[in-house]
C-alpha positions in Angstrom: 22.6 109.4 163.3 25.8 111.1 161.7 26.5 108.0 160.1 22.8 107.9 158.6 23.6 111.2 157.4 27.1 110.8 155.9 25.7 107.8 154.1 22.8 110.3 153.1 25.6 113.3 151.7 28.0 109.8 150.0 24.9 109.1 148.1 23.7 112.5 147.0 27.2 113.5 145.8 27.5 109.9 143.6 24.1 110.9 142.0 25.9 114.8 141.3 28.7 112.7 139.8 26.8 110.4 138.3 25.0 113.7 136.2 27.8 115.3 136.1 30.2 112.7 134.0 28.2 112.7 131.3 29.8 116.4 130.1 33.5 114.5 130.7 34.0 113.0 126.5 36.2 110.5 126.7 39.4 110.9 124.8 38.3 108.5 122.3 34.8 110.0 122.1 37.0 113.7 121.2 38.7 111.7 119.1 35.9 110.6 117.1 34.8 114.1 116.8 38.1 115.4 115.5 38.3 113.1 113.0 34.7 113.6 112.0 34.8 117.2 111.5 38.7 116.9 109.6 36.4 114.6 106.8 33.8 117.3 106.9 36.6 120.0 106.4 38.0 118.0 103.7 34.6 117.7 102.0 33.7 121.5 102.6 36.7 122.4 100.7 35.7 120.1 97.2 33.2 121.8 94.8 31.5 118.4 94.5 30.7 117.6 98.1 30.6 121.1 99.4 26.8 121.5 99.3 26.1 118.6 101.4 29.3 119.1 104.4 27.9 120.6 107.4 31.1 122.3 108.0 31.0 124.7 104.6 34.9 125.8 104.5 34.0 129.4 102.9 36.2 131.4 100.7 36.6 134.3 102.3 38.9 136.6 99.4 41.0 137.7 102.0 44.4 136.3 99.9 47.6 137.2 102.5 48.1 138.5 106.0 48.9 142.5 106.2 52.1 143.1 104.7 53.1 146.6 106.3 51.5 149.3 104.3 48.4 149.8 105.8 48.6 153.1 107.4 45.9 155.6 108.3 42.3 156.5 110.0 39.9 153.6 109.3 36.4 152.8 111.1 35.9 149.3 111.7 32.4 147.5 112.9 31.5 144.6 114.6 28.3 143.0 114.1 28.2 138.9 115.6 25.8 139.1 119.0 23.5 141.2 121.2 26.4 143.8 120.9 27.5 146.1 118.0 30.9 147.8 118.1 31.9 151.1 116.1 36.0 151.2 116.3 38.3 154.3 115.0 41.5 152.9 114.6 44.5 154.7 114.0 47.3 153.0 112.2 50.6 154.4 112.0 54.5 153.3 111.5 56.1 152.6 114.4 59.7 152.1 116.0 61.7 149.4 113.9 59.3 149.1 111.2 56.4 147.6 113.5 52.8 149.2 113.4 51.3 151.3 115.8 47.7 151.1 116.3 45.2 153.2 118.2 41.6 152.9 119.1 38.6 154.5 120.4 35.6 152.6 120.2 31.9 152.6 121.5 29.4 149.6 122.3 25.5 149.2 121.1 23.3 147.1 122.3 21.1 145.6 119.5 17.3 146.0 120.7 15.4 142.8 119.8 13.0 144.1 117.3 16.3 145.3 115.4 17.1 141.2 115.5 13.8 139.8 115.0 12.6 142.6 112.6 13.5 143.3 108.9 17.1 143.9 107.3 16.4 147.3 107.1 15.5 148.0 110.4 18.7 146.1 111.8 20.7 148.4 108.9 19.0 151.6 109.8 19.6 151.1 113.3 23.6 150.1 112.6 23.7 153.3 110.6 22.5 155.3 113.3 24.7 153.7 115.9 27.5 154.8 113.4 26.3 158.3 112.8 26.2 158.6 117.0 29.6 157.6 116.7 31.0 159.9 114.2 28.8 162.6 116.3 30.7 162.0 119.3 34.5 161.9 117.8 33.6 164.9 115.3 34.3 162.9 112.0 31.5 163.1 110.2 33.1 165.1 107.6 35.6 162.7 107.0 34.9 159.6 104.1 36.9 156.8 105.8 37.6 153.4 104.1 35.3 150.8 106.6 35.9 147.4 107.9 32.8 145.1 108.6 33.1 142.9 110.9 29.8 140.4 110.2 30.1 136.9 112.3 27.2 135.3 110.5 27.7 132.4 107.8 28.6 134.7 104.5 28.9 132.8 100.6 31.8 135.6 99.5 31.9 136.7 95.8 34.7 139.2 96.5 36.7 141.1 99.1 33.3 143.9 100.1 30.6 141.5 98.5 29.2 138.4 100.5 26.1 136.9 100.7 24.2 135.6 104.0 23.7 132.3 104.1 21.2 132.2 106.8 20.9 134.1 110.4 22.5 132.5 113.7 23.0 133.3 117.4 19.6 134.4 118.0 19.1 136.9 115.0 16.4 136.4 112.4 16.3 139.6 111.0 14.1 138.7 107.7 14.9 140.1 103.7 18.7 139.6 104.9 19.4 135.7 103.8 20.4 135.7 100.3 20.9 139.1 100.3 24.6 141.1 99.8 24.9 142.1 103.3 27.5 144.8 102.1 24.6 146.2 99.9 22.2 146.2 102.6 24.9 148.4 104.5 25.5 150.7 102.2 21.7 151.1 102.0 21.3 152.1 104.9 24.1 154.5 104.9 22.1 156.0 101.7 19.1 156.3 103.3 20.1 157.8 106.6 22.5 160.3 104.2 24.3 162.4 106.6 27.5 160.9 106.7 29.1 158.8 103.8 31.5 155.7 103.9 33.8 154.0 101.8 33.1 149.9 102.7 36.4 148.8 101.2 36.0 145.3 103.2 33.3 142.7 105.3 34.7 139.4 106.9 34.2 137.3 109.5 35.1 137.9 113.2 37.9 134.8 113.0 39.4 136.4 110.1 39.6 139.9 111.9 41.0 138.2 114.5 43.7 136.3 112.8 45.1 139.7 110.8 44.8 141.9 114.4 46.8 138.8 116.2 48.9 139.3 113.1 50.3 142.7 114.1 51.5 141.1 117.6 53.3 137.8 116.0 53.8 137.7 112.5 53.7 134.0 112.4 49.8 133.6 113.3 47.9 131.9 110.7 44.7 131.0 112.6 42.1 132.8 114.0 39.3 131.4 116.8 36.6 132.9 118.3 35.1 131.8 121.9 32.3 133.8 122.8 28.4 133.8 121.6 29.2 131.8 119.3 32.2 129.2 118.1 34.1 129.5 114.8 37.5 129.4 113.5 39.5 130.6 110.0 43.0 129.6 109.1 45.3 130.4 105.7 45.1 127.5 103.2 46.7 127.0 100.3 44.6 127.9 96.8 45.3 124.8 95.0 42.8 122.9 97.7 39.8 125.7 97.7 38.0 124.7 95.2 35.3 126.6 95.3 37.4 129.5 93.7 39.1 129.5 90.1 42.9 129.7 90.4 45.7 127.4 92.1 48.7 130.3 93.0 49.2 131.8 96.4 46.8 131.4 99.3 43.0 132.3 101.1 42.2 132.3 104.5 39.0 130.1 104.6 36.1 130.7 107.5 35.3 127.6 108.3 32.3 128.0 110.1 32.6 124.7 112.3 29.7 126.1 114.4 27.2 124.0 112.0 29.2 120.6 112.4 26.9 118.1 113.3 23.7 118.9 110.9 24.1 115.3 109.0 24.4 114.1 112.2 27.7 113.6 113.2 27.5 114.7 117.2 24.0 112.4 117.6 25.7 109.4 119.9 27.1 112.8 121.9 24.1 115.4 122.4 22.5 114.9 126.3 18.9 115.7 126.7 19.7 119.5 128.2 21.6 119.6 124.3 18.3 118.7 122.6 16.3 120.9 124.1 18.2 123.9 123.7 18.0 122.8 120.1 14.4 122.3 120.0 13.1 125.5 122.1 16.0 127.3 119.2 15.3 130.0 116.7 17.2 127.6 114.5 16.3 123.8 115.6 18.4 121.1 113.9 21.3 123.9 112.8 24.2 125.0 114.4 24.3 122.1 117.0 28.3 122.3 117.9 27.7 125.9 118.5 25.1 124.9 120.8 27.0 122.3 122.6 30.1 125.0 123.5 28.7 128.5 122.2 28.2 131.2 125.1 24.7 131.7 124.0 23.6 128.4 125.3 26.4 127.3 128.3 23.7 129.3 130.6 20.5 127.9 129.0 22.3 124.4 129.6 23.6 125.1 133.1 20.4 126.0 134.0 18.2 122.3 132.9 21.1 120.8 134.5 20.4 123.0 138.3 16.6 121.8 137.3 17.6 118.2 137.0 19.5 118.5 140.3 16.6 120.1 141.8 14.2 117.2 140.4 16.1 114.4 141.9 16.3 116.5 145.6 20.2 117.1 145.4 19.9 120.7 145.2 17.6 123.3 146.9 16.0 120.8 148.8 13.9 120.1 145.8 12.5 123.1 145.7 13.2 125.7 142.4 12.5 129.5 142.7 10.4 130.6 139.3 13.4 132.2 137.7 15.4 129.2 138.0 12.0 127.6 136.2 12.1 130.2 133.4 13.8 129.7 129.7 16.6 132.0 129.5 17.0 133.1 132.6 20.0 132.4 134.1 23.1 133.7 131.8 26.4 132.4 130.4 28.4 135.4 132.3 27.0 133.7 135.7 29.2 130.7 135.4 32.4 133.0 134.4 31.2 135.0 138.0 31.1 132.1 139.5 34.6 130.2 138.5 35.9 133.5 139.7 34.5 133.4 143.2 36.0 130.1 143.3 39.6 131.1 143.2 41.6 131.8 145.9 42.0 135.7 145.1 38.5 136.0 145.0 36.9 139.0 147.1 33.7 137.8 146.3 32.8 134.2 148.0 30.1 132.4 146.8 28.0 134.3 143.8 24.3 134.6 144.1 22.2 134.4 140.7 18.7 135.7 140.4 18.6 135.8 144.2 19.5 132.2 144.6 22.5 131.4 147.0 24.6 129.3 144.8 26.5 126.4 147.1 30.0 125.7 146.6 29.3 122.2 145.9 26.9 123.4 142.9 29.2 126.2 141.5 31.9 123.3 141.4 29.5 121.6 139.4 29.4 124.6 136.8 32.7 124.9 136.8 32.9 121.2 135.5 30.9 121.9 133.0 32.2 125.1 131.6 35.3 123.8 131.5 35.0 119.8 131.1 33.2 120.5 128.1 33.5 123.6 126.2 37.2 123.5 126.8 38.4 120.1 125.9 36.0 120.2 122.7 37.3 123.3 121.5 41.0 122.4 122.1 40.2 119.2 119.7 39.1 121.3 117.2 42.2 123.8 117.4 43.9 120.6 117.3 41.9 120.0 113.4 42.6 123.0 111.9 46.6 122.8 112.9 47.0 118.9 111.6 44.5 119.9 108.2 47.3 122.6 107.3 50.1 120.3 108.3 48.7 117.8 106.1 47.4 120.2 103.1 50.8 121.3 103.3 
């Protein structure tokens, strides 16, 4: 009988296996998707093939890292997911000629209709979320130079003038694509009128985090961003951005790798829980590496996978609770909670999700995937962007 039955568990866990090594790329398989993405990079950067590269290489105006001068009270936002940040930031000259900066900041959370709705009812909502702010710290009376923030794909014609290219991560806000988001925000400051801003700059969150990382070590050149969505920016030199006039000095180019694989480059790798997070999109077709890695989908994903389990009776005894049946309901930060239970400092023990007792076998199987995937992916791409500057250089 406990033979039967270890015979029964050594079968069940090489199904689990089975499932589970298809998230495992091989190294030749990353490989092939570094070197795809470096020839898409390298035709996003040429005016004549940048129309038709699915990883666009955008200008972004921003021509050096901070150089020590900037000094002051400046209001920063953050606009890139389900959350919208308003930031004071105090910069001031500290000990041995480094910079000391201070912040106060507050978080939003962006109500769908604001997302799904019009540009000016996301603006007008952003403008009050900034007007609560100013309330709550007492400088409304103050005209302070602002930082945007705007993690969406942006066609720059200057420093505080950009134009969206289309929405991603789940907004669809219409009257915004094609549009000078800068304008639209300025608009809505207008229109609100009790508080006025100077918008001295918008750029991407890659590029804000390159110049913040800057202030730390003066050597960082690239900036990445892991978190709804997946992008990176890094400094290139101006004689290979050719999409702007001029050959001196330097640009920091978003590249916005998040659309890499629209002509098809990540087919032979996308598993059927990929397509249908694609199809059952907002966007379906776009923004397909974001979809594979991007925090947005890692729960949508994890949870066809629990229903595949479920299907072939390895999990729950076959049986799924309606949640677990339901698009969208079981969330990214549930993997992160549970790859903390599983370390050794944990308090926790095993994490339950939407009132379903998750085993340890299965919350190993999460863990695999989180990290298996998202992780090795994202360090071959880190690994493009350092061997394109190398060789551009």
């Amino acid at each position: 009988m406990l033979d039967h039955r270890a015979r029964m568990e050594s079968g069940r866990k090489e199904k689990v296996e089975q499932i589970l090594s298809e998230f495992r790329l091989k190294e030749e398989d990353l490989k092939k998707v570094m070197y795809r993405m470096q020839k898409e990079m390298d035709r996003g950067l040429k005016l004549e093939t940048h129309e038709e590269a699915s990883v666009k290489m955008l200008p972004t105006y921003v021509r050096s890292t901070p150089e020590g001068s900037e000094v002051g009270d400046f209001l920063s936002l953050d606009l890139g997911g389900t959350n919208f940040r308003v930031m004071l930031v105090k910069v001031g000259e500290g000990e041995e000629g480094q910079w000391k900066v201070k912040t106060k900041h507050q978080m939003y959370s962006i109500p769908e209709d604001a997302m799904t709705g019009t540009a000016e009812m996301l603006f007008d909502y952003i403008s009050e979320c900034i007007s609560d702010f100013l309330d709550k710290h007492q400088m409304k009376h103050k005209k302070l130079p602002l930082g945007f923030t705007f993690s969406f794909p942006v066609r720059h014609e200057d420093i505080d003038k950009g134009i969206l290219l289309n929405w991603t991560k789940g907004f669809k806000a219409s009257g915004a694509e094609g549009n000078n988001v800068v304008g639209l925000l300025r608009d809505a400051i207008k229109r609100r009128g009790d508080f006025e801003m100077d918008v001295v700059a918008m750029v991407n969150d890659t590029v804000a985090t390159m110049i913040s990382c800057y202030y730390e070590d003066h050597q960082c050149e690239v900036g990445m961003i892991v978190g709804t969505g997946c992008n990176a920016c890094y400094m290139e030199e101006m004689q290979n951005v050719e999409l702007v006039e001029g050959d001196e000095g330097r640009m920091c180019v978003n590249t916005e790798w998040g659309a890499f694989g629209a002509s098809g480059e990540l087919d032979e790798f996308l598993l059927e829980y990929d397509r249908v997070v694609d199809e059952t999109s907002l966007n379906p077709g776009q923004q397909l590496y974001e979809k594979i890695i991007g925090g947005k989908y890692m729960g949508e994903i994890v949870r066809l996978v629990l229903l595949k389990l479920v299907d072939e009776n390895l999990l729950f005894n076959g049986e799924a609770s309606e949640k677990l049946k339901t698009r969208g309901t079981f969330e990214t930060r549930f993997v992160s909670q549970i790859e903390r239970s599983l370390s050794p400092q944990s308090p926790q023990g095993p994490v339950p999700a939407h009132g379903v007792h998750v085993p340890t076998q299965v919350q190993q199987i999460l863990v695999v995937m989180a990290i298996d995937t998202s992780g090795n992916i994202n360090y071959k791409s880190l690994c493009c962007i350092i061997t394109h500057g190398d060789k551009k250089d």
